[in-house]
C-alpha positions in Angstrom: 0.0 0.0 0.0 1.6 3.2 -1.2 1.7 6.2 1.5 2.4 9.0 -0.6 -0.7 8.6 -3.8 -4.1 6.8 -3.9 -4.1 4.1 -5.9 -6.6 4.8 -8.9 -8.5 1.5 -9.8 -8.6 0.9 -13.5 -11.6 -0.8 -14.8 -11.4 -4.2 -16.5 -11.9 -3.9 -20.7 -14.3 -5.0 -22.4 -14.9 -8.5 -23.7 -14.2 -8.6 -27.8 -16.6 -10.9 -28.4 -19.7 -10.0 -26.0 -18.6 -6.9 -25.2 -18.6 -7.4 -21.6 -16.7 -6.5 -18.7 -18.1 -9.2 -16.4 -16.9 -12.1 -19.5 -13.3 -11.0 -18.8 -13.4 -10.8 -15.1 -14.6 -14.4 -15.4 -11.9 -15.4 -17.9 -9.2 -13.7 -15.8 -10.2 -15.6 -12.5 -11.0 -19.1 -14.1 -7.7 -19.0 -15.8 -5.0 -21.0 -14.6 -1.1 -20.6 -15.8 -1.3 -18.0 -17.5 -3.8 -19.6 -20.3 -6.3 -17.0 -20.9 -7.1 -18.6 -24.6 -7.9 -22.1 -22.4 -9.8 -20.4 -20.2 -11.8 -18.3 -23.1 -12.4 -21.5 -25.2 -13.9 -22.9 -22.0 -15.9 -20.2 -21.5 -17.5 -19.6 -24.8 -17.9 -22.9 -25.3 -20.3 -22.9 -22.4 -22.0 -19.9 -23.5 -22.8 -21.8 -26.8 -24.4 -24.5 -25.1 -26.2 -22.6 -22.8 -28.1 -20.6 -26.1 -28.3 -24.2 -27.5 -30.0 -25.7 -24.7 -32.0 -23.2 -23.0 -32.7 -20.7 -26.6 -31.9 -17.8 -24.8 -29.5 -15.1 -25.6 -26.0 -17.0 -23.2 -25.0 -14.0 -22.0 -28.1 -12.7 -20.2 -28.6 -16.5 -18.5 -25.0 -15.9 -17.8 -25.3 -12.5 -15.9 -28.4 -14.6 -14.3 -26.4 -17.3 -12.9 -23.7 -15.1 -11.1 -26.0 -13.1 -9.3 -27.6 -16.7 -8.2 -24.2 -17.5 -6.8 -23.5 -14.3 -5.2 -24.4 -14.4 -1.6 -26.6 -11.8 -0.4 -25.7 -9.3 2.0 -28.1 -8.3 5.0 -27.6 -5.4 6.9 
């Protein structure tokens, strides 16, 4: 932790292919060694099935499924 400036958090690109920030957080946490392409093949592989089996747009039962797995917070 610096003492002298604040750190400035950057935010996290876009996806290229859904055009998503949430996609490459994913990819960057699920990969392992340093293989992002892995990880990405893995990922939109997944997607595909997911608009295969269910005929809804991946991305949005996706989004869906992380905020299923996010615990919720009570104050």
């Amino acid at each position: 932790m610096p003492r002298r400036k604040v750190i400035i958090k950057r935010e996290s690109p876009a996806d290229p292919k859904y055009g998503s920030p949430l996609v490459t957080k994913f990819v960057n946490a699920m990969m392992h060694a340093g293989k992002k392409s892995t990880a990405e093949r893995i990922l939109y592989g997944s997607i595909r099935n997911i608009e295969e089996k269910t005929g809804q747009p991946g991305l949005t039962v996706f989004k869906a499924a992380l905020t299923n797995a996010k615990p919720i917070l009570e104050v």
